[in-house]
MDTraj code that builds the backbone (N, CA, C; nanometers):
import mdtraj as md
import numpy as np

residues = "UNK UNK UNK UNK UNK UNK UNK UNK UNK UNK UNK UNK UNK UNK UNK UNK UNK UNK UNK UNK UNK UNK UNK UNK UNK UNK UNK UNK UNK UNK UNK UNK UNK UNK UNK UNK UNK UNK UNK UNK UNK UNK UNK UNK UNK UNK UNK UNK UNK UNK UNK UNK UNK UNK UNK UNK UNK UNK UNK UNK UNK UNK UNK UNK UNK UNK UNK UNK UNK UNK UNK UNK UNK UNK UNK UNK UNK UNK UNK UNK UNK UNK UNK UNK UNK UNK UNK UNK UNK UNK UNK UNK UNK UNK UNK UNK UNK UNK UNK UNK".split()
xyz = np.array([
    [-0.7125, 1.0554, -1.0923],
    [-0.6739, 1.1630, -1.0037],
    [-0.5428, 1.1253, -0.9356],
    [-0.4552, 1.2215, -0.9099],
    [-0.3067, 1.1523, -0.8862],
    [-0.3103, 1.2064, -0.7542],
    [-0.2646, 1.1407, -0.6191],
    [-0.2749, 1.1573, -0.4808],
    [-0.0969, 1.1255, -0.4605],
    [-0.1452, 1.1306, -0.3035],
    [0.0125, 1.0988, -0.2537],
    [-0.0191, 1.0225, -0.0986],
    [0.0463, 0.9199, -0.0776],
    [0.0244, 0.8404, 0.0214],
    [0.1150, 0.8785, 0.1452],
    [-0.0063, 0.9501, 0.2134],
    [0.1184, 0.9936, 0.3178],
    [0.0896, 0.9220, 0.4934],
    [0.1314, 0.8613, 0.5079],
    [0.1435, 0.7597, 0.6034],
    [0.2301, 0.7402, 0.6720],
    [0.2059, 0.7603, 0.8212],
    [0.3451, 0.7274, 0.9279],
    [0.4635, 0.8454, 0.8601],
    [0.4375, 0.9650, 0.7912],
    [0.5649, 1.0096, 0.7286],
    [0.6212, 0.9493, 0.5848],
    [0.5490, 0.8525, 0.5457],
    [0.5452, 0.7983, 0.3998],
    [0.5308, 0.8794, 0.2878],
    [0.5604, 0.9181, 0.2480],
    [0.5391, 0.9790, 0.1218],
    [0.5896, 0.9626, -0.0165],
    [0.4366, 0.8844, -0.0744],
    [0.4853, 0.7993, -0.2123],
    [0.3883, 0.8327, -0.3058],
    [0.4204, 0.8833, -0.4409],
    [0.3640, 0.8732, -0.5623],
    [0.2551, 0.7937, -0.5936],
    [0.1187, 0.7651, -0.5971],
    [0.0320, 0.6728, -0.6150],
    [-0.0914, 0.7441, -0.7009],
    [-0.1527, 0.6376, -0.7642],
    [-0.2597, 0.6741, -0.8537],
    [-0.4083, 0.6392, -0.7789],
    [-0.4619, 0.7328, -0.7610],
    [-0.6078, 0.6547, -0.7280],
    [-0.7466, 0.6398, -0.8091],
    [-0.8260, 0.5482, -0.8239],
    [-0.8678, 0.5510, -0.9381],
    [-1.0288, 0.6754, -0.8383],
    [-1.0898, 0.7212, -0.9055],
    [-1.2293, 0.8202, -0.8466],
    [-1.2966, 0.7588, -0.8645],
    [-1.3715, 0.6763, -0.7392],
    [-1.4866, 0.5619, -0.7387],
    [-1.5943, 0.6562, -0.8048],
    [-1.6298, 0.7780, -0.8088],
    [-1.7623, 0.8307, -0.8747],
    [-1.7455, 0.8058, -1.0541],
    [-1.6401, 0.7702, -1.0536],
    [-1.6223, 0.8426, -1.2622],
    [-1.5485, 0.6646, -1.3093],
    [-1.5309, 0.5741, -1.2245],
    [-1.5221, 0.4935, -1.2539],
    [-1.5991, 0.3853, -1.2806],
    [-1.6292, 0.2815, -1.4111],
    [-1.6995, 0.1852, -1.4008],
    [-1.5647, 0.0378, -1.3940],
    [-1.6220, -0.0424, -1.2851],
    [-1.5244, -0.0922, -1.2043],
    [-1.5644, -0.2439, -1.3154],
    [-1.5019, -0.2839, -1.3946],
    [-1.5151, -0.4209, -1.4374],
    [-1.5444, -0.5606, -1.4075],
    [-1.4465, -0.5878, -1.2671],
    [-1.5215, -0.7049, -1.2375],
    [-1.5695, -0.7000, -1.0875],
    [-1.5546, -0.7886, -1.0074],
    [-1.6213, -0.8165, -0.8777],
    [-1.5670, -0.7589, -0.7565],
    [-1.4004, -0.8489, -0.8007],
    [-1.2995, -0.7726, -0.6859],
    [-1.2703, -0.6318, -0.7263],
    [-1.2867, -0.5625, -0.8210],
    [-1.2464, -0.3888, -0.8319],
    [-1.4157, -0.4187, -0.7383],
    [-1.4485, -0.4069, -0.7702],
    [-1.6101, -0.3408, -0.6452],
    [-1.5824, -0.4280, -0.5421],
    [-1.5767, -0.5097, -0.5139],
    [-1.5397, -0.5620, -0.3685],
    [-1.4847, -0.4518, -0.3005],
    [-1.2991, -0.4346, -0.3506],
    [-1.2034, -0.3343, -0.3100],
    [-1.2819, -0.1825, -0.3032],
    [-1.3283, -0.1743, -0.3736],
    [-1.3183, -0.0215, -0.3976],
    [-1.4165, 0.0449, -0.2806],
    [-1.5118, -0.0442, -0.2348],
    [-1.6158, -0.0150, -0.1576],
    [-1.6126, -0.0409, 0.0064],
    [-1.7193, -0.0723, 0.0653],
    [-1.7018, -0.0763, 0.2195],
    [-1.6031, -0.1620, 0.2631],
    [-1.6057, -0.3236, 0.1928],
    [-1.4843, -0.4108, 0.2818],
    [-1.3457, -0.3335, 0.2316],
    [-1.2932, -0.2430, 0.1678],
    [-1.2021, -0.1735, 0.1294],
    [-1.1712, -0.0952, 0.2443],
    [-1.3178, -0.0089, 0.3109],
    [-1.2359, 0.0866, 0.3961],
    [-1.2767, 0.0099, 0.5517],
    [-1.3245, -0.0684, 0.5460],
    [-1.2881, -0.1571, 0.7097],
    [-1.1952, -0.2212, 0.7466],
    [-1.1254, -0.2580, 0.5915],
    [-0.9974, -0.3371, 0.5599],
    [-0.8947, -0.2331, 0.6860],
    [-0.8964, -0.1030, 0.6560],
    [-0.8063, -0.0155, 0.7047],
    [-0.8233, -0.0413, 0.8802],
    [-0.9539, -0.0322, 0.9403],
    [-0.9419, -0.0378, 1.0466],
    [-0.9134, -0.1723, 1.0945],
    [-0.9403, -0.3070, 0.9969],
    [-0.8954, -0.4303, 1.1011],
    [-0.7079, -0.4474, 1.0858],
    [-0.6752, -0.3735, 1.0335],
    [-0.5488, -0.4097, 0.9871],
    [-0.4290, -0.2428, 1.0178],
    [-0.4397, -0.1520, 1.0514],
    [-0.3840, -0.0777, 1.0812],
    [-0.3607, -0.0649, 1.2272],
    [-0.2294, -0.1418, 1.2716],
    [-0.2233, -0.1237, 1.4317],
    [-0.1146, -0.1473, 1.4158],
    [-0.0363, -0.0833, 1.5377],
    [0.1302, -0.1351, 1.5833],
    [0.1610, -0.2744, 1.5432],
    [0.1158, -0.3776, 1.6211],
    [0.1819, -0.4942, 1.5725],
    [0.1351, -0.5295, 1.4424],
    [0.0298, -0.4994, 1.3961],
    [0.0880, -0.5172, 1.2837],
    [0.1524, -0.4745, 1.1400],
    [0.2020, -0.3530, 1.1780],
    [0.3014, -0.2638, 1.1446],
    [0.4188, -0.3664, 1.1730],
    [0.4451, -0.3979, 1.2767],
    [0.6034, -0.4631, 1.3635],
    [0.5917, -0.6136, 1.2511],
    [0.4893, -0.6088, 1.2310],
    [0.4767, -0.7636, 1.1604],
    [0.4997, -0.7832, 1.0557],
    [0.4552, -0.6486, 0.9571],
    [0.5013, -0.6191, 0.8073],
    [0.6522, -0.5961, 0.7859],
    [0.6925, -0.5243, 0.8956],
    [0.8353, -0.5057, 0.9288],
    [0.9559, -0.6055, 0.9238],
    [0.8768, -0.7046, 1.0286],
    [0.9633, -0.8220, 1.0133],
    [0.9551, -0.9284, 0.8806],
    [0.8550, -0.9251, 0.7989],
    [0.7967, -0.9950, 0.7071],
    [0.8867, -0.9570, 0.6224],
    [0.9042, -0.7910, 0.5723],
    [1.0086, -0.7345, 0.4659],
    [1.1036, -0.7953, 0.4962],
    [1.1775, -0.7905, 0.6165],
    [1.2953, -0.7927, 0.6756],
    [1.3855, -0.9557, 0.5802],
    [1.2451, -1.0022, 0.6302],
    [1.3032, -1.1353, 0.5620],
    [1.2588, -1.2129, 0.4013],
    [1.1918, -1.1168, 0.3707],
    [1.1711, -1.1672, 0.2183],
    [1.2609, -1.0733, 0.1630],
    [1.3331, -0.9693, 0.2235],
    [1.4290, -0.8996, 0.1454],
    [1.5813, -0.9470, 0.1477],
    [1.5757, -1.1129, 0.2148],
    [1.6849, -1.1489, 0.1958],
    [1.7283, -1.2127, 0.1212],
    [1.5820, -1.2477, 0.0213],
    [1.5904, -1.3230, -0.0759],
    [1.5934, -1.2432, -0.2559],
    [1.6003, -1.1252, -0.2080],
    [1.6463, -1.0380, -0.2993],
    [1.7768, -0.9911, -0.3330],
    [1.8093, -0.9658, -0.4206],
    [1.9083, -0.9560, -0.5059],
    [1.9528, -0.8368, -0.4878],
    [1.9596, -0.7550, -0.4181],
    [1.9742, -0.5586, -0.4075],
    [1.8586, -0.4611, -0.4816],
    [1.7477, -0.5744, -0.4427],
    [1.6338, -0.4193, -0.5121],
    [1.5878, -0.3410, -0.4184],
    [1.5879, -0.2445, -0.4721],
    [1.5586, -0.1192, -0.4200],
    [1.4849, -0.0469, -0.4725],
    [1.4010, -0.0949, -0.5172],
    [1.2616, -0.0573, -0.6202],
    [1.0834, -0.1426, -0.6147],
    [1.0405, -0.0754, -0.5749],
    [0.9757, -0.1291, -0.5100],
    [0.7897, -0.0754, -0.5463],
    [0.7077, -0.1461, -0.6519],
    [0.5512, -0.0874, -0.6633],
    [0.4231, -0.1484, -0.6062],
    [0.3670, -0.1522, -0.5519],
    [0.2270, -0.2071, -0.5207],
    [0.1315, -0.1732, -0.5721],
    [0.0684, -0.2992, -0.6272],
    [-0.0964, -0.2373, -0.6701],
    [-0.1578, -0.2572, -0.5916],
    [-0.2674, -0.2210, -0.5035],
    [-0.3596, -0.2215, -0.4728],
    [-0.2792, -0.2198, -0.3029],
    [-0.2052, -0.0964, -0.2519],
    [-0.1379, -0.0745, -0.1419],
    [-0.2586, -0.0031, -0.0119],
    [-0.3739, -0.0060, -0.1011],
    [-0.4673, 0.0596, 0.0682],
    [-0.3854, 0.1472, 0.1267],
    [-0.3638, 0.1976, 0.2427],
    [-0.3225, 0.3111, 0.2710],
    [-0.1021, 0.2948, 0.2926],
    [-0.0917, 0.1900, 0.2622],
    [0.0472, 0.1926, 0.2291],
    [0.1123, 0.1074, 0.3476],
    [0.0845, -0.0129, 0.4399],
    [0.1544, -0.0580, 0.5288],
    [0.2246, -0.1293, 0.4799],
    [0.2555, -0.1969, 0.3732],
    [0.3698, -0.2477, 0.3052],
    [0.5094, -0.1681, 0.2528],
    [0.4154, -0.0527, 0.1778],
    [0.5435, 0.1060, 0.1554],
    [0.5799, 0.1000, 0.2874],
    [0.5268, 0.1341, 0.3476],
    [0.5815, 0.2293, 0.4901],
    [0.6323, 0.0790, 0.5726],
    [0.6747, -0.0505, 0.5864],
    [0.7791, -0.1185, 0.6182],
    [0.8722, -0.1214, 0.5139],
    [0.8749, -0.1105, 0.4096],
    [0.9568, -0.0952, 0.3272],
    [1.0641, 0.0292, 0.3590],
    [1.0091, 0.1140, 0.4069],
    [1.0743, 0.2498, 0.3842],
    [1.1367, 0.2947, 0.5785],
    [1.0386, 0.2120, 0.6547],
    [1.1230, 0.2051, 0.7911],
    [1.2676, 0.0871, 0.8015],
    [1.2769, -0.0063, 0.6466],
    [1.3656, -0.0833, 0.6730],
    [1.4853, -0.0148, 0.6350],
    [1.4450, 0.0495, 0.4534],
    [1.5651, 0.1392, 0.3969],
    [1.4506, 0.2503, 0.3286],
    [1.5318, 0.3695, 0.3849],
    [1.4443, 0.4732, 0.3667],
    [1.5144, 0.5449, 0.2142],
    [1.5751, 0.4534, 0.1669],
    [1.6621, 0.5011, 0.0177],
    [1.5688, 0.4433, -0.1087],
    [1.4727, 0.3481, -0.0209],
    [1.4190, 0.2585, -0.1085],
    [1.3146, 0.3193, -0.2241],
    [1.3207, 0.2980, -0.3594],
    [1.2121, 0.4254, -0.4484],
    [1.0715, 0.3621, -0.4358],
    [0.9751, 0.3872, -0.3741],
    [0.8355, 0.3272, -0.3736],
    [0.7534, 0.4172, -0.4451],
    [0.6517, 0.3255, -0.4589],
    [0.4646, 0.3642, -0.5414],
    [0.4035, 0.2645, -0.5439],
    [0.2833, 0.2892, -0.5348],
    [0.1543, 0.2290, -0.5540],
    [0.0251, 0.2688, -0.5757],
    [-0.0488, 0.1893, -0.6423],
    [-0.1638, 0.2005, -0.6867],
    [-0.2774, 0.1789, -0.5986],
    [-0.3900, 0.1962, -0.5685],
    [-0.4978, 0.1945, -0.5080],
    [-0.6071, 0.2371, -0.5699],
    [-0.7742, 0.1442, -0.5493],
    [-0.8721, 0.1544, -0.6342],
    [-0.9501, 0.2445, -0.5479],
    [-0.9226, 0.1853, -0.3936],
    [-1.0398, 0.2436, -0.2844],
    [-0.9902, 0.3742, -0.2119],
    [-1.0862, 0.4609, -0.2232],
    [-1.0293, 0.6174, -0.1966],
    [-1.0373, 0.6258, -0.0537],
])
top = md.Topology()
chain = top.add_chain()
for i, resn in enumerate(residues, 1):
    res = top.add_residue(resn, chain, resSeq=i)
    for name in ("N", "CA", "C"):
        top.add_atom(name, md.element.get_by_symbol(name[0]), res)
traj = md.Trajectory(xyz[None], top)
C-alpha cells in the first residue's frame, strides 16, 4: 500500500508494508511491525529530540560529499527525513516502513 509521510510538514514518498496481508519472515520484521514499533513513536518523538537529530545530521553531513539524496528503511514516522529536510529543504527524501 503506498502512503505518504507527513510529519512536522514532511512530505515524503514511502512504502508501507499492510501488517494484515503480510507474512513477516523473521523476528525483527515482527518485533518492528508490532507494539514495540508503535511505543517506539511515543518514547522518541519530542522536541529535543528532534533538536538532537538535527544536530546529528548537521554533522554527519559534513562528512558527505554533496548528497542530496537521501532513503531510509525502516524511517517510523520520519524524524530522520524531517531533520534532513529542516537542514536543506532541497534535499530528495523516502523511506520505507514495516509498522503502520
Amino acid at each position: 500500500m503506498d502512503g505518504y509521510c507527513a510529519y512536522m510538514g514532511l512530505t515524503n514518498r514511502i512504502k508501507r508494508k499492510n501488517e494484515e496481508s503480510m507474512n513477516y519472515q523473521t523476528d525483527q520484521e515482527n518485533f518492528w511491525a508490532g507494539e514495540f514499533g508503535n511505543d517506539y513513536i511515543s518514547r522518541n518523538d519530542s522536541e529535543a529530540q528532534r533538536s538532537s537529530d538535527v544536530a546529528l545530521w548537521c554533522r554527519i553531513l559534513e562528512y558527505l560529499d554533496g548528497s542530496n539524496s537521501f532513503f531510509e528503511f525502516g524511517c517510523n514516522i520520519g524524524l530522520n527525513l524531517d531533520a534532513l529536510k529542516q537542514i536543506n529543504s532541497s534535499f530528495q527524501l523516502g523511506g520505507v516502513e514495516i509498522n503502520q
